[in-house]
N, C-alpha and C positions, 0 to 999 in steps of 0.2 A: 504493500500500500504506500510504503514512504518511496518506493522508489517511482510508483506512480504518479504520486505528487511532485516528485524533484522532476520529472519529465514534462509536466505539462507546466511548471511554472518556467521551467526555463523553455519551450516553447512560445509562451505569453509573452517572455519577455525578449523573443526573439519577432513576436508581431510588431510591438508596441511600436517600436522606431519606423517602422512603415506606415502604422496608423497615425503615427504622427509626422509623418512627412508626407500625407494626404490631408492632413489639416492643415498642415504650414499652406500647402496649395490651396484649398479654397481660401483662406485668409489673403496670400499673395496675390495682385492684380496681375488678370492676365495679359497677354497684348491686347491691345484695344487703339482706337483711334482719338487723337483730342482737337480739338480746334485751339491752336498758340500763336494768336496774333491772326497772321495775315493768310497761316497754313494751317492744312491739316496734316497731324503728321503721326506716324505709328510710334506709340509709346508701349514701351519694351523697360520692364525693371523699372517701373516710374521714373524714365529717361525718353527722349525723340531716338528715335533709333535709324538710320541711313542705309537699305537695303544696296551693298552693293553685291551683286549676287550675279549667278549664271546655271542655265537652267544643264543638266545633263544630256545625253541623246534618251529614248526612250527605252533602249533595251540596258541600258548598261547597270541599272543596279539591280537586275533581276537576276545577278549573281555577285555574291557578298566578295566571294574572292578576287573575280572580275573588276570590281569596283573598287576592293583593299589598292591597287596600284594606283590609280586614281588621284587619292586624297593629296600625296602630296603635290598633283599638278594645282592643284586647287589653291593649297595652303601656298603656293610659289608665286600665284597667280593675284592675290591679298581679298581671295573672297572672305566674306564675312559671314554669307547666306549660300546656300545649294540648295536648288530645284529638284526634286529627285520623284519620278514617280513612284504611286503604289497600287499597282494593281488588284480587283477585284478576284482577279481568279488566282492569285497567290494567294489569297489571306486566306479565301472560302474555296479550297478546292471539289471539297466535297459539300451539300446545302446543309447549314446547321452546323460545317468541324472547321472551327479557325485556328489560323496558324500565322502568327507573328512574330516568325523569327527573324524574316524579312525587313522586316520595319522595327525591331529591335536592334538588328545589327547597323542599320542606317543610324540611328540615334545613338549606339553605341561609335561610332565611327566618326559622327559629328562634334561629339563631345568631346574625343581623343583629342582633334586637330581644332578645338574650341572655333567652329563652326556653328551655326543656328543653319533650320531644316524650312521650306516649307514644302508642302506634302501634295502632289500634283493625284488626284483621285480620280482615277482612270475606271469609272465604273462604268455604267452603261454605254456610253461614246467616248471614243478617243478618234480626233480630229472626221468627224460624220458617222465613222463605222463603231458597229459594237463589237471592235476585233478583242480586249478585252474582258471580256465576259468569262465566268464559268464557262465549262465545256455541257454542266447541266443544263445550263441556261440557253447556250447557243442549240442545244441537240430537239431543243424542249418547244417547235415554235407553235405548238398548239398553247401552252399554257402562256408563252411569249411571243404576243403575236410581231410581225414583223412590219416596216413600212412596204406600199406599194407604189410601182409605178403605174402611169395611166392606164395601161395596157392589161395590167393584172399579175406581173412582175414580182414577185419578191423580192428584197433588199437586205444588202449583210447591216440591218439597222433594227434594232429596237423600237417601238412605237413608243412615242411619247405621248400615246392614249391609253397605254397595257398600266394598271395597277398592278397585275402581278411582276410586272419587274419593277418596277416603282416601286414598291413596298418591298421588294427584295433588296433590288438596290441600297435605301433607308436602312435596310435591317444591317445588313452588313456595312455601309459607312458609322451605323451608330457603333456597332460591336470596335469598327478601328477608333472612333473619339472616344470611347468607356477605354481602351486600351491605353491608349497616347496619354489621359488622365493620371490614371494607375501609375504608368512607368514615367512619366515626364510632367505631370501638374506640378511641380515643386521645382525644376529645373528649366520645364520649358523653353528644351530645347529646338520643337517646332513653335514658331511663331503663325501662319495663316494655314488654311488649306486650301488648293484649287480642286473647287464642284466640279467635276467631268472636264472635258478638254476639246476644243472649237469643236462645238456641236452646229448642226446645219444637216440639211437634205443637200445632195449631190445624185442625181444629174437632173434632177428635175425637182422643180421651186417649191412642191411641197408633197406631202402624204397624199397618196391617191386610196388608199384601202378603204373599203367602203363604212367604217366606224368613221376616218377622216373626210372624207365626203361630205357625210350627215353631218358632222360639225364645222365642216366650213360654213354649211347653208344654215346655219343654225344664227340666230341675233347674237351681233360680239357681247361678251359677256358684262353680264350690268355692272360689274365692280372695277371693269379695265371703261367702257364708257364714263366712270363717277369720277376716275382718277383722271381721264383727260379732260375732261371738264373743269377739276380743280387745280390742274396744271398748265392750262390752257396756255397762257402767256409766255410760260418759260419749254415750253417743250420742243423739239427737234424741229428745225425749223420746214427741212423736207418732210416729217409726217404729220406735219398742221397742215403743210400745203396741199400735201393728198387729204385729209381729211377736210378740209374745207373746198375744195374743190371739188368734193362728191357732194359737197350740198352742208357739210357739217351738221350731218346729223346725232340725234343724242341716242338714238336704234335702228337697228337695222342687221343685215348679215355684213357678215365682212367684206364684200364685193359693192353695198350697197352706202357702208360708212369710208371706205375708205377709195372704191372705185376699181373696175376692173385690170390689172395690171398683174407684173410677179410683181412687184411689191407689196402688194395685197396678200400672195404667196405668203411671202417670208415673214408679212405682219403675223399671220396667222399660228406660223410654224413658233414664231419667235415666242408667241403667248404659250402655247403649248409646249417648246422647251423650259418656259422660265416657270413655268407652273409644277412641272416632275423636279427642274431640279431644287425649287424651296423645299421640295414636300421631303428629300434628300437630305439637304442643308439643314432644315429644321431639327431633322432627326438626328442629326449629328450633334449640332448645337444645344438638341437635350442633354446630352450626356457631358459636353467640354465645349464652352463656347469660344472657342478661337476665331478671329479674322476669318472669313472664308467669302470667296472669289470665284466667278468664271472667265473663261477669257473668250476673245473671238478671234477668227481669223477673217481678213478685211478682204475687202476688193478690189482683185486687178481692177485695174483703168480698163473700161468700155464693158468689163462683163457683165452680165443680166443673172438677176437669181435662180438660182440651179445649176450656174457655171463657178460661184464661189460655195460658201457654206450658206444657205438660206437655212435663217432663223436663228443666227447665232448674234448675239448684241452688239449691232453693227451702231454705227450713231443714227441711225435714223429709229433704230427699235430699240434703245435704254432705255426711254420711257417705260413702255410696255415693261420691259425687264426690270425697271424699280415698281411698276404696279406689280407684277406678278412673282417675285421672284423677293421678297422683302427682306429673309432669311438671309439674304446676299447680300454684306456689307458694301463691295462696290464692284465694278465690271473692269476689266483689263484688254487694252487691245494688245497679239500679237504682229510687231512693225516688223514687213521686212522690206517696205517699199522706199526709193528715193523719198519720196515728199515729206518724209518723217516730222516733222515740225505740226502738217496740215492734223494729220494722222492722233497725232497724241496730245493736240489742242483741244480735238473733237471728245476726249475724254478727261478731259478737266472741267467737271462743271460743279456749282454748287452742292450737288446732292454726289459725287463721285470725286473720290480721293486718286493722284494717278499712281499707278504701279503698272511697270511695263515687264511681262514676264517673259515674252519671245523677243528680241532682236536680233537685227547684225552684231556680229562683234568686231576684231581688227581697227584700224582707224577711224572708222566712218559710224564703228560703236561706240568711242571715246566719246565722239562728238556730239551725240544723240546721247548721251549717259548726261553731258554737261548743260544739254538744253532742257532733260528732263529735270534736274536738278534747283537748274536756275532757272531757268524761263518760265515756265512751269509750277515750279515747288514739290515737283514728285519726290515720292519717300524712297522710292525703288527702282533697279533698274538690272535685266539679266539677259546676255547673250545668252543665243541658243547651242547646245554641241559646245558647251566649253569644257568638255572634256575629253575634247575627240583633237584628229587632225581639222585644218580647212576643209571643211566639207560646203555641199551647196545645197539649195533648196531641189528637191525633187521636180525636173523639169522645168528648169528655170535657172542654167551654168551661168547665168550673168552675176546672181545674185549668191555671194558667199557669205560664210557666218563665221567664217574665223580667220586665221590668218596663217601661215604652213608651221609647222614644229607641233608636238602635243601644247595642248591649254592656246592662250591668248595671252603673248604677252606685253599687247599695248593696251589692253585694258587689264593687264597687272600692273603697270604702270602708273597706269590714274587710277585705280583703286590705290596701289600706296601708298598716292598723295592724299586722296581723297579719304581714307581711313584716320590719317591724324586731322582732316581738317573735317572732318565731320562735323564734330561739334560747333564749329563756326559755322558751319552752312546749315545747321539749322538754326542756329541762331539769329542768323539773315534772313533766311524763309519767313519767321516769323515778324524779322522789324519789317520784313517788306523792302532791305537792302541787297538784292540779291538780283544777278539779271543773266543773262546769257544772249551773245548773239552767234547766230550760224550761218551757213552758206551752205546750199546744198546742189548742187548740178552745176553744168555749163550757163546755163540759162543766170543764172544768179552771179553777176559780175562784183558785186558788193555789197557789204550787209551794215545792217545801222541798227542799233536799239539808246536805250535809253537808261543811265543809272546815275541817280541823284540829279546834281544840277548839271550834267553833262550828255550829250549825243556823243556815241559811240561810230566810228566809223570803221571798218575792217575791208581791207581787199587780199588777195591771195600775195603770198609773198613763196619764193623760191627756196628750196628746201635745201638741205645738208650736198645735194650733189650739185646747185646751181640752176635748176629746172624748176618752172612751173608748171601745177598738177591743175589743169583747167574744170575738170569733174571733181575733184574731190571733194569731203566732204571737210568743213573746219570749223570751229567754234570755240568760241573765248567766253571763261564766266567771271565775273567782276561780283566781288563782295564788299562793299562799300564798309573799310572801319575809319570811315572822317569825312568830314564835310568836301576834303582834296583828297582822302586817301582811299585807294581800293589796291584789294588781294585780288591778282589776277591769276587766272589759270586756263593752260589752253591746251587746244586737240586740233595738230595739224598748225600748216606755215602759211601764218598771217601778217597783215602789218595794222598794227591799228595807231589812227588816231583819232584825235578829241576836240571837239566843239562845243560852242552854249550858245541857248537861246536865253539865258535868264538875264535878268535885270544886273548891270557891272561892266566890267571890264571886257570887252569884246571877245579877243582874244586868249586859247587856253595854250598856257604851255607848258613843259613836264618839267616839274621842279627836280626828279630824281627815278631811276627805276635801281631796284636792290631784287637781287637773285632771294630768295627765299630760301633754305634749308629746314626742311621738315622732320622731326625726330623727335618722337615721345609728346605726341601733339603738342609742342611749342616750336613757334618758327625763329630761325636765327637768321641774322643780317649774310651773301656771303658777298658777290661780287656788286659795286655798284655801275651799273652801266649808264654811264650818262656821256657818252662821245658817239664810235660810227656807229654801236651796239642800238643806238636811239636816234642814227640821223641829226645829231644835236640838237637834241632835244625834242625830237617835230614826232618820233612816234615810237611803240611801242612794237620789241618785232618778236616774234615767239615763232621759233621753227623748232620742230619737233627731231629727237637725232635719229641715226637710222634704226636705231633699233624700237623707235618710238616712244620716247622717254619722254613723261610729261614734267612740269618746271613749274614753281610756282613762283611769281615777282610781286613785289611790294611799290605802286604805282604812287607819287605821289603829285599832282596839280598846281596849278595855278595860274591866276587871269592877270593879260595886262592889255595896254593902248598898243 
């Protein structure tokens, strides 16, 4: 009997520290979103926290050892965030028997090389298909019904009308946030998680199977009519235009409120995807309410829907997706297009915070990382494949996502810098001292923004071999600490200089530029460049070196006759 008792008290007292480091966690604030000042911006450990991050390829952590080599391109690289997905039919391979060793080892692995996770949730669609799925699920399409094409067609897609995957889906994203709680509430080592992965109909603009039929012809539903009603004013400016151009009416089918068109398509699809994945998100957020996200994949130039992903929350259907979809803290575009600026502007709006989880990386990610930053106020920002060599988008060799060698190392680069200067740039975001200007294409001869009481002007300046890159991408972000003084920081070979229109002294000229040295987030003075390094005086020249090394200078002003 006593030996009974010495076993189960020292079992007790082997719970105890776990049951108390499950309280520590609910007492601890998890990440969440705050409004500080002028941003919103992701608060981690009751701090702002600066996603410099890069998302993996899709197969690579679906083996632990595969992925052990990995880590330290990462840690070389100066992430601080890793995208990593997790798949539905890893966890649930058999219906009802989960296995988490997968997403144990990940968290174990991030913790090693003090990394933070966010968890890409690859359940029903991953980029249109439901190639993810259980094999029960995929084998099962009575119980799972399928989408159709016009014809009568089945599709490797899930119906976002089927409850039984819907509620399966739910069941088993709830079981991985009851997980993640357990093993990581108290350490929190993931920060958000992405709901499914560009979801959309491909090759045709929406569900044709005769459930979706019936509910196309059916009145759009009264509580997505109540919400544009009450958002009238501020909502997408192209689907007020369809909507009032059909008459703006307050009922009717969806052909008849919004007008016959595929965009009427994708309106429809889009309700219908943002409606399965709250009901997902929800379920999750019962168990551990973390950040949680979906992303889109955008649209070539000229394509009609059914030729990109229809229904995925493109800027014309966020709205839709914050009526339907509430569960969803905010929407994230995947950029891989030139226009990038147009692209990640259209996801900055009052009600949506930006985090950009797909991009380019290499140069032209640098640059687009500094506008998200600054121009912007994005909290986040991750190339795609940064764990791979240069690789390129599927059918489309123009467009690359990294740069040759394993990892990325021009955006190791400015991540280095950008890890000790974090804390200032949030702190800017917030005074609303913070700017960034870019250039993106041939077409774009020079670029101008605006920080403090000064116009910024940038044209392309010739790089480390004496050559000017006519297409490239560049961008300078400017952190204003003085009424004359700004931290400058750039991507790619510019020349910039400075103007005013404010009331004083005409002319601006540069009282001093000083190299910056970054280390142990304080900057030290090192070279001051005030001769041919600045034209004497007349501008500021940032060229990048070959290996893509980014710099940061200490800009200092002033006006005279």
């Amino acid at each position: 009997m006593r030996l009974f008792l010495a076993v189960l008290l020292f079992t007790a007292l082997c719970i105890l520290p776990q049951a108390s480091e499950v309280a520590r966690a609910s007492a601890t604030s998890l990440p969440h979103f705050e409004r500080r000042g002028e941003a919103t911006q992701l608060i981690v450990g009751g701090k702002p926290f600066l996603v410099l991050g890069g998302e993996v390829k899709n197969s690579s952590t679906s083996d632990l050892v595969h992925f052990s080599r990995k880590w330290p391109l990462l840690v070389r690289d100066n992430l601080n965030t890793v995208l990593v997905p997790v798949a539905w039919e890893t966890i649930e391979p058999v219906e009802g028997q989960f296995d988490f060793s997968n997403v144990d080892g990940l968290i174990k692995g991030a913790r090693d090389h003090d990394m933070r996770l966010v968890f890409l949730w690859f359940g029903t669609w991953k980029n249109t298909f439901s190639s993810y799925v259980p094999a029960w699920v995929k084998r099962d399409q009575q119980r799972f019904a399928r989408m159709q094409t016009a014809d009568g067609r089945g599709t490797e897609r899930i119906s976002t009308l089927s409850t039984a995957a819907r509620d399966a889906d739910a069941r088993a994203f709830a079981q991985l946030m009851r997980h993640l709680k357990a093993v990581d509430g108290a350490q929190q080592t993931v920060l958000m998680v992405q709901v499914e992965n560009e979801v959309g109909v491909i090759p045709e603009s929406r569900d044709h199977a005769p459930d979706a039929q019936a509910a196309f012809a059916q009145p759009v539903p009264a509580e997505l009519m109540a919400y544009l009603a009450a958002h009238r004013a501020t909502l997408n400016p192209q689907l007020r235009a369809a909507w009032e151009a059909a008459g703006g009416r307050s009922t009717g089918s969806w052909t008849e409120v919004f007008g016959d068109s595929g965009m009427t398509d994708s309106l429809f699809m889009a309700w219908s995807y943002a409606r399965y994945i709250d009901h997902v998100a929800a379920a999750g957020k019962a168990e551990y309410p973390l950040p949680m996200f979906t992303n889109a994949a955008l649209i070539r130039p000229n394509y009609e829907p059914g030729q990109y992903n229809s229904g995925g929350p493109l800027p014309f259907a966020i709205d839709l997706w914050k009526a339907g979809a509430p569960a969803l803290d905010f929407l994230a575009p995947d950029i891989y297009f030139d226009n990038y600026a147009y692209w990640a502007s259209e996801y900055r709006r009052p009600d949506n915070v930006l985090f950009v989880p797909e991009a380019r990386g290499g140069a032209a990610g640098a640059a687009n990382a500094l506008y998200t930053f600054g121009a912007l106020k994005g909290f986040g920002f991750s190339p795609f494949g940064i764990d791979e060599r240069g690789v390129q988008l599927a059918g489309d060799p123009s467009v690359g996502l990294g740069t040759g060698g394993d990892g990325d190392p021009v955006i190791g680069a400015l991540y280095g810098l950008l890890e000790q200067l974090s804390p200032l740039v949030l702190q800017k975001q917030a005074e609303g001292k913070i700017a960034t200007v870019i250039m993106e294409g041939s077409a774009q001869r020079s670029g101008q923004g605006r920080i403090g009481d000064y116009t910024v002007n940038m044209i392309r300046a010739s790089g480390p071999d004496g050559t000017t890159d006519p297409v490239s991408r560049v961008a300078a972000m400017f952190l204003q600490t003085g009424p004359d003084e700004f931290i400058v920081l750039g991507a790619g070979d510019m020349q910039v200089s400075f103007t005013t229109d404010r009331p004083g002294p005409p002319i601006v000229g540069i009282e001093s530029i000083d190299e910056q040295m970054v280390k142990d987030g304080a900057m030290q003075p090192g070279r001051r460049l005030n001769g041919d390094e600045n034209g004497q005086g007349q501008s500021l020249r940032l060229v990048s070196s070959d290996a893509g090394e980014a710099k940061v200078y200490r800009v200092r002003l002033y006006r005279y006759r």
